[in-house]
Every structure is written in C-alpha cells, then in structure tokens.
DSSP file (Angstrom, degrees, kcal/mol; ACC not computed):
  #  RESIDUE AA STRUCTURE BP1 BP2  ACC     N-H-->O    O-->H-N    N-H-->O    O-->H-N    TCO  KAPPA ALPHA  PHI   PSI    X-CA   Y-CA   Z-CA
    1    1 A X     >        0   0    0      0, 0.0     4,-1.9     0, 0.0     3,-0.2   0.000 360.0 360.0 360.0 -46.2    9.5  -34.1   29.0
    2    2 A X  T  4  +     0   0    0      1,-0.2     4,-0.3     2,-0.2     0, 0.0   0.420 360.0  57.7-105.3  31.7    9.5  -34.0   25.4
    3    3 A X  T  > S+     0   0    0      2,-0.1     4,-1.1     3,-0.1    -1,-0.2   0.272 111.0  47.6 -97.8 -15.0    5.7  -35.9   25.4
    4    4 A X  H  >>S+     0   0    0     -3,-0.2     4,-2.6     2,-0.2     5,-0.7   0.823 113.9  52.6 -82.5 -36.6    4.6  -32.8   27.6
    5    5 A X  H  X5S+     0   0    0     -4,-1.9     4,-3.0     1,-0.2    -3,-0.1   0.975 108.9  39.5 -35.0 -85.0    6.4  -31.1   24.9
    6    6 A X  H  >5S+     0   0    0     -4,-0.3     4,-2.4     2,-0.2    -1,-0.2   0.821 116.7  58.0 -44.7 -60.7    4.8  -32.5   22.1
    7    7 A X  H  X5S+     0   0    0     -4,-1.1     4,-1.0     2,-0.2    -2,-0.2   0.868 105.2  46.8   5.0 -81.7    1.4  -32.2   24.1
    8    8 A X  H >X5S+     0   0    0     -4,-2.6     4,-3.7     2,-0.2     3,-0.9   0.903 112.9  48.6 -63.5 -59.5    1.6  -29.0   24.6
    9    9 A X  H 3X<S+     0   0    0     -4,-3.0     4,-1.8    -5,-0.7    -2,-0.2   0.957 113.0  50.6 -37.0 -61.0    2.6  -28.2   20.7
   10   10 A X  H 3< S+     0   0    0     -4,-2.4    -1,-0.3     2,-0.3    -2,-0.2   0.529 108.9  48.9 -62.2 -19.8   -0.3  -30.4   19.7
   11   11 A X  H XX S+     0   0    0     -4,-1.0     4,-2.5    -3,-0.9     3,-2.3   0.813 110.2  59.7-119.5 -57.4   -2.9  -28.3   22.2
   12   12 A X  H >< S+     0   0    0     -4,-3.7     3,-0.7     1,-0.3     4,-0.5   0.890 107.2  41.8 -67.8 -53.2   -1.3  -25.0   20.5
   13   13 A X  T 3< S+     0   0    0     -4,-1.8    -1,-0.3     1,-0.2     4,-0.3   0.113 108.5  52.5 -59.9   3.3   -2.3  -25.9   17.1
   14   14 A X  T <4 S+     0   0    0     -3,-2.3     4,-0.4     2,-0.1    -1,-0.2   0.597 113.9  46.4 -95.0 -19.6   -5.6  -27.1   17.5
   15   15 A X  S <X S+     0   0    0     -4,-2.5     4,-0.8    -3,-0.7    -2,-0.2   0.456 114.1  49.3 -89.7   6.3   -6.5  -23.7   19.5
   16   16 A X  H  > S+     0   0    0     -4,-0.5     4,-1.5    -5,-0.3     5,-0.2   0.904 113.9  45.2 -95.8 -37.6   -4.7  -21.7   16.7
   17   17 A X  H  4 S+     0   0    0     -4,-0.3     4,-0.5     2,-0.3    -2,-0.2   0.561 106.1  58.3 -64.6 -29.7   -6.7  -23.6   14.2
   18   18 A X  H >> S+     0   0    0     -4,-0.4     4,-0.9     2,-0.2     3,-0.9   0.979 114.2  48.8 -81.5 -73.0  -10.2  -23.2   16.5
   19   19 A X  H >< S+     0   0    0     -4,-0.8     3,-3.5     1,-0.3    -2,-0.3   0.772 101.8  49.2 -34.7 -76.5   -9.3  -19.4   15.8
   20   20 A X  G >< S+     0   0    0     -4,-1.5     3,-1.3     1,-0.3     4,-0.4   0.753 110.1  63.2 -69.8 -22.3   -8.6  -18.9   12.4
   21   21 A X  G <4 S+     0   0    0     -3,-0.9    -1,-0.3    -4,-0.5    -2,-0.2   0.773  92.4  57.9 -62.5 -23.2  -12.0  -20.8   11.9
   22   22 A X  G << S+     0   0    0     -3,-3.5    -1,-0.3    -4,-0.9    -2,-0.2   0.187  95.9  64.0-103.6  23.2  -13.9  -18.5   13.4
   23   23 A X  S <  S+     0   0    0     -3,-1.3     2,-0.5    91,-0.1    -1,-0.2   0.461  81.5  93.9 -95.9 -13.9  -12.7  -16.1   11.1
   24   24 A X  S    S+     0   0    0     -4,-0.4    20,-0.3    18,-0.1     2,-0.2  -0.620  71.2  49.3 -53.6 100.3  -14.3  -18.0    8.2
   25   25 A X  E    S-A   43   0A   0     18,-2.3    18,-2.5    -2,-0.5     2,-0.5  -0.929  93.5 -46.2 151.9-175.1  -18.0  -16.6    7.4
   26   26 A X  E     -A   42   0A   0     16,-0.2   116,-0.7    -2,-0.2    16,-0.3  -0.924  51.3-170.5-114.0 119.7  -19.8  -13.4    6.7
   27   27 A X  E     -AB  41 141A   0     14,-0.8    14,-4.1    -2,-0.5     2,-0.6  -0.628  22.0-111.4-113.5 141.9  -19.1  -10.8    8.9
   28   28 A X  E     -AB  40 140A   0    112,-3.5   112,-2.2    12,-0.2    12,-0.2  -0.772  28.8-139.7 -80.5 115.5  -21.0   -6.8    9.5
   29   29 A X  E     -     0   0A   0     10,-2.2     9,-0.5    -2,-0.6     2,-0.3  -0.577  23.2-170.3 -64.9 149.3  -18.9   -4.4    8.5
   30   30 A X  E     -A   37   0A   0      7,-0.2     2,-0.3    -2,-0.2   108,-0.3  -0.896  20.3-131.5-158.5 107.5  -19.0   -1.1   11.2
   31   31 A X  E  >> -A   36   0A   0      5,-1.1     4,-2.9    -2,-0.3     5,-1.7  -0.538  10.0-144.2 -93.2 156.8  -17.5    1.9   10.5
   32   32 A X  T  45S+     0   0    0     -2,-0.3    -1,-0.2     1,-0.3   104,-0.1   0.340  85.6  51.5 -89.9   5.6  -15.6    3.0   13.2
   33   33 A X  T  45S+     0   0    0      3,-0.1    -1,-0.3     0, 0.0    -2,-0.1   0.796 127.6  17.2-102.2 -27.1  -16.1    6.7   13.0
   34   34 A X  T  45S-     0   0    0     -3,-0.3    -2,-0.2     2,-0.1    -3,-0.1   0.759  94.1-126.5-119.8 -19.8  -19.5    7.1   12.8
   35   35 A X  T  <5 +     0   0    0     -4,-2.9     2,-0.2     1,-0.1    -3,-0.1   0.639  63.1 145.2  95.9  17.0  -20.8    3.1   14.3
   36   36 A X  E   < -A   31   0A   0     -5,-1.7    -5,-1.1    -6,-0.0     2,-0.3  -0.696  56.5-108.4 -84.0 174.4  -23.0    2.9   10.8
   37   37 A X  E     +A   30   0A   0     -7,-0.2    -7,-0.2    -2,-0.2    -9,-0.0  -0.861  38.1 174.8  -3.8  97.6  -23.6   -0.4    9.1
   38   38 A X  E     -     0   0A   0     -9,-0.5    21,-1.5    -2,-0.3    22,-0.8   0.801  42.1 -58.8-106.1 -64.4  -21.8   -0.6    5.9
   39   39 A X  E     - C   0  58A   0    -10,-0.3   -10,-2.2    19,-0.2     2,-0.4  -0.895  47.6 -83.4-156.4-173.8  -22.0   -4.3    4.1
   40   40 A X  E     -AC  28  57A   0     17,-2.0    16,-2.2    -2,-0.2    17,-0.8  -0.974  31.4-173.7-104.1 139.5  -21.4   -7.9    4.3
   41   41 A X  E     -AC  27  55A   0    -14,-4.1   -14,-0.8    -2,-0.4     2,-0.5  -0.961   8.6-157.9-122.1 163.2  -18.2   -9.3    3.6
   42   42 A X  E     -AC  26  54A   0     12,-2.0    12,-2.0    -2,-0.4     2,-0.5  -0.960  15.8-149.6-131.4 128.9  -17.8  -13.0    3.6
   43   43 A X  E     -AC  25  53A   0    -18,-2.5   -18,-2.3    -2,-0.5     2,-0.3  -0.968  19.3-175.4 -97.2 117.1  -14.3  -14.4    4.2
   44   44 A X        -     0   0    0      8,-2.0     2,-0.7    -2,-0.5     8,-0.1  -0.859  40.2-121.1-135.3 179.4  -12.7  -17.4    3.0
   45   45 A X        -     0   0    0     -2,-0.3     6,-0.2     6,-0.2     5,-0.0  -0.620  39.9-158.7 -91.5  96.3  -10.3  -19.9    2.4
   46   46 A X    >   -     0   0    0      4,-1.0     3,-0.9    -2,-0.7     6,-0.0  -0.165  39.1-106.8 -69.4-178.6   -9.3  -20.3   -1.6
   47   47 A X  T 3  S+     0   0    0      1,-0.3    -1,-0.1     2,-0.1    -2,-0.1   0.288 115.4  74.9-103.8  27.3   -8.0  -23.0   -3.0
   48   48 A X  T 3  S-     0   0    0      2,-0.1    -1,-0.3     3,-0.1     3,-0.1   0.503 110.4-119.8 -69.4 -27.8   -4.5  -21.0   -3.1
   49   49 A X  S <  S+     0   0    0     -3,-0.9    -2,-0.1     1,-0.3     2,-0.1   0.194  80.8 106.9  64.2   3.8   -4.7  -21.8    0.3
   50   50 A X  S    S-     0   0    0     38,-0.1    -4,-1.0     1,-0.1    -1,-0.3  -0.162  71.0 -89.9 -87.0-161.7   -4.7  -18.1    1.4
   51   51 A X        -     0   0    0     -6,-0.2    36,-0.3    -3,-0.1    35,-0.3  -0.436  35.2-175.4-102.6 169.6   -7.9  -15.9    2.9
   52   52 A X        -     0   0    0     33,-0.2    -8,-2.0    -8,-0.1     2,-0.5  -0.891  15.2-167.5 153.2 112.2  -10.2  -13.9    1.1
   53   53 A X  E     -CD  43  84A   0     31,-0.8    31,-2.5   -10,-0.3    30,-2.4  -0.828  13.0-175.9-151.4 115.4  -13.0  -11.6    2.1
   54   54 A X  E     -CD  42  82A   0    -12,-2.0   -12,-2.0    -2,-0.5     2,-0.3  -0.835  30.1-106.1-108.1 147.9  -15.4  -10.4   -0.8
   55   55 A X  E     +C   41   0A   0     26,-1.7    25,-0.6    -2,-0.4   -14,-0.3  -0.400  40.9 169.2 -47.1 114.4  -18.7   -7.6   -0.2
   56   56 A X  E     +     0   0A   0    -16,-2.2     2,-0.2     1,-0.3   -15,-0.1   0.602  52.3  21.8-145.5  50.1  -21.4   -9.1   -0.2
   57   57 A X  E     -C   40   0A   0    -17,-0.8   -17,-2.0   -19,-0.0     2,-0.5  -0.905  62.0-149.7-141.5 122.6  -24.0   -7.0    0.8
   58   58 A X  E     -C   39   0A   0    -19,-0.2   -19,-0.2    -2,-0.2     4,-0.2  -0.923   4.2-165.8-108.0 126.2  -24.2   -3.2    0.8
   59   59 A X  S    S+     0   0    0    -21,-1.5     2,-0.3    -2,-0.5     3,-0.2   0.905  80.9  22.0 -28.0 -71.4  -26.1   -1.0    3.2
   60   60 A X  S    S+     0   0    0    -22,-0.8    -1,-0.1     1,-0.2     0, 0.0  -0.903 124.9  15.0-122.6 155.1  -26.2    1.9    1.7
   61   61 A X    >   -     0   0    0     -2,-0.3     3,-1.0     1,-0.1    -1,-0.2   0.917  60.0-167.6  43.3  71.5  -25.6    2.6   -2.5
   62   62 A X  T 3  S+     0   0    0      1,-0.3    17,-0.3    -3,-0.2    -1,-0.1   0.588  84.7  49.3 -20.0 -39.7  -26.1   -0.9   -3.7
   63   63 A X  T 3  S+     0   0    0     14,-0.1    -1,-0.3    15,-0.1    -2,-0.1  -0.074  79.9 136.2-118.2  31.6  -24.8    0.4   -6.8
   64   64 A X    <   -     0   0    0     -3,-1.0    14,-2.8    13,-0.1    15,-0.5  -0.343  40.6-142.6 -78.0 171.1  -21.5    2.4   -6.0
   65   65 A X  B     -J   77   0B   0     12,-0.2     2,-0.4    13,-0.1    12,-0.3  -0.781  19.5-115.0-122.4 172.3  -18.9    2.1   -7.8
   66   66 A X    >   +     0   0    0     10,-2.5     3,-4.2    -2,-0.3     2,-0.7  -0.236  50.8 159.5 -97.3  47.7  -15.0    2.1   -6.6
   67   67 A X  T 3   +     0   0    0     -2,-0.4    -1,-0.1     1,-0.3    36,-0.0   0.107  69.7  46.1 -88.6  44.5  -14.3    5.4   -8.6
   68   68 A X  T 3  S+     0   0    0     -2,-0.7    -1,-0.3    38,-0.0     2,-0.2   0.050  81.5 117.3-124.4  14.7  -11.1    6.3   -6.5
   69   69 A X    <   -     0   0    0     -3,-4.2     6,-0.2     1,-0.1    37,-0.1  -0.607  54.5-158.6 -48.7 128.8   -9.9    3.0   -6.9
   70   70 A X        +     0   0    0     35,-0.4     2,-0.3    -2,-0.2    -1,-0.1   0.344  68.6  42.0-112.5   1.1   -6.2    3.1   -9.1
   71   71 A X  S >  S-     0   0    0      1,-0.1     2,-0.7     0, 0.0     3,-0.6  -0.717 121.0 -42.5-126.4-158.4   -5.9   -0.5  -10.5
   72   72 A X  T 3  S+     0   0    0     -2,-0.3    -1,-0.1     1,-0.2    -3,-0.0   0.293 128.2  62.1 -34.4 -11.3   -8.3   -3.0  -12.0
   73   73 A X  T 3  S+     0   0    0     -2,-0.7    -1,-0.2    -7,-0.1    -7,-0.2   0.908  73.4 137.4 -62.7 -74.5  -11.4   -2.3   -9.5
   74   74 A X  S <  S-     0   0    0     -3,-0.6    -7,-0.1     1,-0.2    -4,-0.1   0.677  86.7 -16.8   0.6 116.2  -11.2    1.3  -11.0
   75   75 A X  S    S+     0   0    0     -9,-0.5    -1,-0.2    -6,-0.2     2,-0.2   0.782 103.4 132.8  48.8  36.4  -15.2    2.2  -11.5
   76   76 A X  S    S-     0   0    0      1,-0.1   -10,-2.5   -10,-0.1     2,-0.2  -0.695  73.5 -86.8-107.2-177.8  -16.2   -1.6  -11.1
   77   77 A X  B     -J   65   0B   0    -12,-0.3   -12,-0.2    -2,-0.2    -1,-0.1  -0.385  28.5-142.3 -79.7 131.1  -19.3   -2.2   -8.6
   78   78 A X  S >  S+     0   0    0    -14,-2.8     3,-2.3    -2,-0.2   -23,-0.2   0.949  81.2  98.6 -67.9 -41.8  -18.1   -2.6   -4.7
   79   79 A X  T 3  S+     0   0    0    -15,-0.5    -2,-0.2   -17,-0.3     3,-0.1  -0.017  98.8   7.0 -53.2 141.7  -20.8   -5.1   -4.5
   80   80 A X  T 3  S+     0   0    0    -25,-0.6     2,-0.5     1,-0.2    -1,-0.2   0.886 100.1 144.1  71.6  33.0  -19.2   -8.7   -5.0
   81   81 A X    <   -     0   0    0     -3,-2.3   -26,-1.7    -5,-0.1     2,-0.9  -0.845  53.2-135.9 -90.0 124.0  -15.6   -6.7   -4.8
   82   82 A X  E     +D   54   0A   0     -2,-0.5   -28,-0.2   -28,-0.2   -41,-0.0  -0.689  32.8 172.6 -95.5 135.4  -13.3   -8.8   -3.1
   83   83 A X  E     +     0   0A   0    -30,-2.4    17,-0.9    -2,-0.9     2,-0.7   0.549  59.5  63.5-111.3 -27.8  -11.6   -6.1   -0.7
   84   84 A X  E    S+DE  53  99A   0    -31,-2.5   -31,-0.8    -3,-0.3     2,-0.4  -0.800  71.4 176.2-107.7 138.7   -9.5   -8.3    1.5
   85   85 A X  E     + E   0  98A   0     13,-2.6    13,-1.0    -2,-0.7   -33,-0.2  -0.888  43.3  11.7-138.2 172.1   -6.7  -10.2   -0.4
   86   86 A X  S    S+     0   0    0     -2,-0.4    -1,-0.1   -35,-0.3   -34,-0.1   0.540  70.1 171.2  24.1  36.9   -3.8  -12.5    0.1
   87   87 A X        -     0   0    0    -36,-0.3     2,-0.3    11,-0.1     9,-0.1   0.298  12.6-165.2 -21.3 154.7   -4.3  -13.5    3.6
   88   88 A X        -     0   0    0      7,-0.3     7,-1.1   -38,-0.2     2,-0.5  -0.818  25.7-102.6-160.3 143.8   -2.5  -16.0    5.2
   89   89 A X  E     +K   94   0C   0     -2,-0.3     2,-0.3     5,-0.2     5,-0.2  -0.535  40.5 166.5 -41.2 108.1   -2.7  -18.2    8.5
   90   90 A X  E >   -K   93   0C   0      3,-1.3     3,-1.2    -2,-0.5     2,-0.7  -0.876  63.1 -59.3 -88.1  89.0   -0.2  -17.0   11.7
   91   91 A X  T 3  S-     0   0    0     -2,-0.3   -71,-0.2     1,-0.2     3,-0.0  -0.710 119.3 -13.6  96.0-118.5   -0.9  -18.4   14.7
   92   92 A X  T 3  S+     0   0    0     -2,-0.7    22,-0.8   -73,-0.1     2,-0.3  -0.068 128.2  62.4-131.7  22.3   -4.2  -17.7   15.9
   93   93 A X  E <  S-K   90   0C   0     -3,-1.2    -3,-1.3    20,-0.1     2,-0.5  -0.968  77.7-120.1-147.6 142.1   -4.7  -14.7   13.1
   94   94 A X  E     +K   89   0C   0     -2,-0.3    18,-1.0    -5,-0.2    -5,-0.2  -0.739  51.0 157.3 -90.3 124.0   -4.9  -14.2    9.3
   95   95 A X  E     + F   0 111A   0     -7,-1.1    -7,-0.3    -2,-0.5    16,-0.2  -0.548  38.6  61.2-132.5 167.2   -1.8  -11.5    8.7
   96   96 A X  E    S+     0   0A   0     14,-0.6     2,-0.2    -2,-0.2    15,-0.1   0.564  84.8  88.0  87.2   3.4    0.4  -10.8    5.2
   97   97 A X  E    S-     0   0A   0     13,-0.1    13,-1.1    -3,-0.1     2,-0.2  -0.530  70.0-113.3-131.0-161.9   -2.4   -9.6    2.9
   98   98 A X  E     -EF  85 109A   0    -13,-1.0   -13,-2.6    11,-0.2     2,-0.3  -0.737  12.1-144.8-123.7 166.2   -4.0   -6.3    2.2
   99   99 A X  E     -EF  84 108A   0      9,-1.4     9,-2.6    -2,-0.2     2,-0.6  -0.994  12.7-145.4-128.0 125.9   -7.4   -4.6    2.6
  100  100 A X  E     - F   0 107A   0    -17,-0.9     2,-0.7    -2,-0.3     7,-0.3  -0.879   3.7-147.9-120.6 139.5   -8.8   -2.3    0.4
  101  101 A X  E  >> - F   0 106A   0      5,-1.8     4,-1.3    -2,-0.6     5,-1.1  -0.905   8.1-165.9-105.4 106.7  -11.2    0.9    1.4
  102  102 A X  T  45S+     0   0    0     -2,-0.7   -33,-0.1     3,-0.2   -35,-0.1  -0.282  84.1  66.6 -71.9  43.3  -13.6    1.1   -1.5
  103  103 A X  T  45S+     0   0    0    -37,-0.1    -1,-0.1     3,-0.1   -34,-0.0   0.510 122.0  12.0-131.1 -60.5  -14.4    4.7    0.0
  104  104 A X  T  45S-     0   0    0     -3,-0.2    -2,-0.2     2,-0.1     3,-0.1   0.552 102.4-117.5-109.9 -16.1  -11.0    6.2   -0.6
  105  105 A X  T  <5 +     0   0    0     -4,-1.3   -35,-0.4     1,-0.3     2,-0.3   0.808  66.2 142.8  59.8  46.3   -9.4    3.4   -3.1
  106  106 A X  E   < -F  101   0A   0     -5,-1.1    -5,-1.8   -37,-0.1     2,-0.6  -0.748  44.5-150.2 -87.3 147.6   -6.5    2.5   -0.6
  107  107 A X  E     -F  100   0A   0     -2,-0.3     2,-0.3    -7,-0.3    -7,-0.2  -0.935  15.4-174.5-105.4 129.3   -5.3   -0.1    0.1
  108  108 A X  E     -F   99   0A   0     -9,-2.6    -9,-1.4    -2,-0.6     2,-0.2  -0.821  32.4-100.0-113.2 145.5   -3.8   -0.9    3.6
  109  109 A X  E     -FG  98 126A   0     17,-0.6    17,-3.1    -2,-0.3   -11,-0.2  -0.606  47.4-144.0 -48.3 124.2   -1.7   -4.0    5.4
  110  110 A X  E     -     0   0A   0    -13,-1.1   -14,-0.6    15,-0.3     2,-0.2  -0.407  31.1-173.2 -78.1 161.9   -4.0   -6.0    7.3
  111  111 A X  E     -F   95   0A   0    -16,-0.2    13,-1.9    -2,-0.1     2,-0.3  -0.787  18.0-163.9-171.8 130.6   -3.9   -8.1   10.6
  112  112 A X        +     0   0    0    -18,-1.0     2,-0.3    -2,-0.2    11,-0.1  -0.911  15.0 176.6-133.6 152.0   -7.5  -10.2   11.0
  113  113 A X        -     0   0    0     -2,-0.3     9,-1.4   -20,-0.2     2,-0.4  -0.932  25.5-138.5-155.1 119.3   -7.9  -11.4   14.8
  114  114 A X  B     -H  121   0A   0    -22,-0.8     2,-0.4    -2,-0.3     7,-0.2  -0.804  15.4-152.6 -84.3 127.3  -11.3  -13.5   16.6
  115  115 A X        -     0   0    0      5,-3.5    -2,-0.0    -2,-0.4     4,-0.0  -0.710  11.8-168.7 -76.4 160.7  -11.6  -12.0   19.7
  116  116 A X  S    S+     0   0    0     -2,-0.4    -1,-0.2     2,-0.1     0, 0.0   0.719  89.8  53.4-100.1 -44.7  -13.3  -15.1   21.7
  117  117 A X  S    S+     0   0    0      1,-0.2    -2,-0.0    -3,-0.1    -3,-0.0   0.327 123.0  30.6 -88.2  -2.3  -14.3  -13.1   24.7
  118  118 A X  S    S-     0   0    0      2,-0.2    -1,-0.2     0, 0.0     3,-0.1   0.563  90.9-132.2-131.7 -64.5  -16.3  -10.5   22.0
  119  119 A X        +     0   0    0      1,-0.4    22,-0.4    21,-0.0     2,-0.1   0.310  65.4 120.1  89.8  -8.5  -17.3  -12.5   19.4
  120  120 A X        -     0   0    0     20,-0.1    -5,-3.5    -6,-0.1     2,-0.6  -0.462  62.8-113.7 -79.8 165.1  -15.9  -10.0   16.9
  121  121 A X  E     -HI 114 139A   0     18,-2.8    18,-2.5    -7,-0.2     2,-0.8  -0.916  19.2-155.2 -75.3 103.1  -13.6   -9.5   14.4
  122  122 A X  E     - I   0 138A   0     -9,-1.4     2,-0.4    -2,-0.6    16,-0.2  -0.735   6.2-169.7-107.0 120.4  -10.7   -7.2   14.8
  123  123 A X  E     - I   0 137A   0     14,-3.3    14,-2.8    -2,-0.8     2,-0.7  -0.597   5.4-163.2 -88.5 106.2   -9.4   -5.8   11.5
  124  124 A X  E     + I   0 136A   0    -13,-1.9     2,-0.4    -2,-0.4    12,-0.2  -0.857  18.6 178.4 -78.2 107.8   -5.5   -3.8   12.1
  125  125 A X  E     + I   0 135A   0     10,-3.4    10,-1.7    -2,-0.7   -15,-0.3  -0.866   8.8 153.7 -99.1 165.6   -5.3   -1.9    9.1
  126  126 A X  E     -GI 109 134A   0    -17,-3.1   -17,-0.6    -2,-0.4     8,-0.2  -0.919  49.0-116.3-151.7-149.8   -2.5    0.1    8.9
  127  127 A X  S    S+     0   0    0      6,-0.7     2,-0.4    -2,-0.3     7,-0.1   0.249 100.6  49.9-111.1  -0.7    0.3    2.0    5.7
  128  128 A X  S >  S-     0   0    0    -19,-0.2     3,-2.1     1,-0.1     4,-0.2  -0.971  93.2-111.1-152.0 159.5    3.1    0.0    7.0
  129  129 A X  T 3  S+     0   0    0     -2,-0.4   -33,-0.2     1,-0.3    -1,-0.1   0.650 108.7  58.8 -36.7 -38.9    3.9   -3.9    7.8
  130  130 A X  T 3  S-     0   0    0      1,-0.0    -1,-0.3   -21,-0.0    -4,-0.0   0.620 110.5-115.4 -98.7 -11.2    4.3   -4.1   11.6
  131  131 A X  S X  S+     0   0    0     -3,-2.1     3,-0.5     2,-0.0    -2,-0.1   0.707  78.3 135.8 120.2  31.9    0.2   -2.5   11.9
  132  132 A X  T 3   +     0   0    0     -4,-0.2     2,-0.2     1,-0.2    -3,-0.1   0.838  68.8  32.3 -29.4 -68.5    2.4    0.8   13.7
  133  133 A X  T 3  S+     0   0    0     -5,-0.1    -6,-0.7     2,-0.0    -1,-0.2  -0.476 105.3  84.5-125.3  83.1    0.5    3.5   11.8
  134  134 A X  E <   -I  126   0A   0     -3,-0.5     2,-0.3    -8,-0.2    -8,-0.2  -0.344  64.5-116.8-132.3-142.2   -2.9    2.2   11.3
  135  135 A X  E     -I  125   0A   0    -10,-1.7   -10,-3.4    -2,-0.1     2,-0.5  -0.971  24.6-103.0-156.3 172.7   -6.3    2.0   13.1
  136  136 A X  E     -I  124   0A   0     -2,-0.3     2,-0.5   -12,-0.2   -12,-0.2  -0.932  29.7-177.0 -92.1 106.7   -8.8   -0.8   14.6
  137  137 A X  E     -I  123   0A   0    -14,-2.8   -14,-3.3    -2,-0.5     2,-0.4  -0.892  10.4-145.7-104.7 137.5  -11.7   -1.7   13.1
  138  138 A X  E     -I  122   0A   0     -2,-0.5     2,-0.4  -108,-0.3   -16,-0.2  -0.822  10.1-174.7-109.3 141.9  -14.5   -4.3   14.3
  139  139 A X  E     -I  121   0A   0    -18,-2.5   -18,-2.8    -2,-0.4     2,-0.6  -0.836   6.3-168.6-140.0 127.5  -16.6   -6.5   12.6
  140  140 A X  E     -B   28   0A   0   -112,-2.2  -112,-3.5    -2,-0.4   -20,-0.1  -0.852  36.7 -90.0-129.8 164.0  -19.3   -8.6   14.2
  141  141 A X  E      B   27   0A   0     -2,-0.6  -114,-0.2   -22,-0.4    -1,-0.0  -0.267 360.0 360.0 -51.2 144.1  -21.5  -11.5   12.9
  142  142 A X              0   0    0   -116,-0.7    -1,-0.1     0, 0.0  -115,-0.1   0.432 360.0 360.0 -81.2 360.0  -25.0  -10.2   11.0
C-alpha cells in the first residue's frame, strides 16, 4: 500500500511539473474584450526561483509608456516591462504573484493555468486573493 502510495505521489509531481513547464515561454497576449492582439510576453523562471513574465513585443504603440502606472514603472516604456511578478509553483499552476495592466496601471492577484486540452494559457486576474472578483484572460502561443 504505501509503494502504490508513493507511486501515485511520484506520478503527481511529475504531471504537476509537465504543467508548470508548459507555462515557460513566450506567449500572445489577447484582450478579452475586444479579441485584438496586444504583445508578447515571455515567462520565466528567475533564479529567485519564482516566475516572471516580461513584454516583449508590442502590437500596437511600440513606444507607450505606463503613464497611469503609480510606482517605479510610472512613464517608463511597457516594452521590456516586466508585468507579471512574484510567481510561484502550486500544483499544476503558477499562483501568489501579481499582474500588472499597463493600460490602467493596476495591478491585480494572479492565477497562471496550461490548459492541455487548449493549448492556452489561462491568466485569473482578480482585486482579491481567492481570484473571487476578477476575470479570465487567455493567452496562446505566437
């Protein structure tokens, strides 16, 4: 019993691991009200050992700036902004960090998820921890 056990453990942590991998990489941003094309953002793994996901590509205005951003991004260039921060592995999803809307210069609690069945990314953002009052956004390979 407790080698089925053990088994079973070992089986769950390589497919939680298969997941959060396929979260690695540069992903098409798509906003979800109007279905436009926004940027690239590339996510990764620092050597903090948390997640990360910086622009790098924009669609449209190559050259915005973040000027309703309110802390240190305030007016800097979105390109190369890193917008998703202090990520962290749960399971089979990167949870625990924030997301930032260079549009509106929010920042929201995140929840990053590989669909397998999709092939997308789905991004919870929401204003409070448990992803309660937020919305879904999806993000597919370019």
């Amino acid at each position: 019993m407790k080698r089925l056990a053990f088994i079973l453990l070992l089986f769950c942590s390589f497919s939680a691991f298969s997941q959060v991998s396929n979260i690695v990489g540069s992903w098409k941003t798509i906003d979800d009200k109007t279905g436009e094309e926004k940027s690239i953002v590339s996510i990764y793994k620092a050597d903090d050992g948390k997640y990360y996901g910086k622009i790098e590509k924009l669609f449209q205005n190559p050259d915005g700036k973040c000027v309703n951003c309110k802390d240190s991004n305030k007016d800097k260039p979105i390109l190369g902004m890193v917008i998703i921060t202090d990520m962290r592995e749960k399971g089979d999803k990167l949870d625990g960090g924030f997301i930032l809307d260079p549009a509106n210069g929010e920042k929201y609690y995140v929840t990053i998820t590989y669909e397998k069945a999709t092939g997308r990314l789905k991004l919870r953002g929401s204003i409070d921890k448990l992803g309660v009052l937020g919305r879904n956004q999806y993000w597919v390979k370019p």
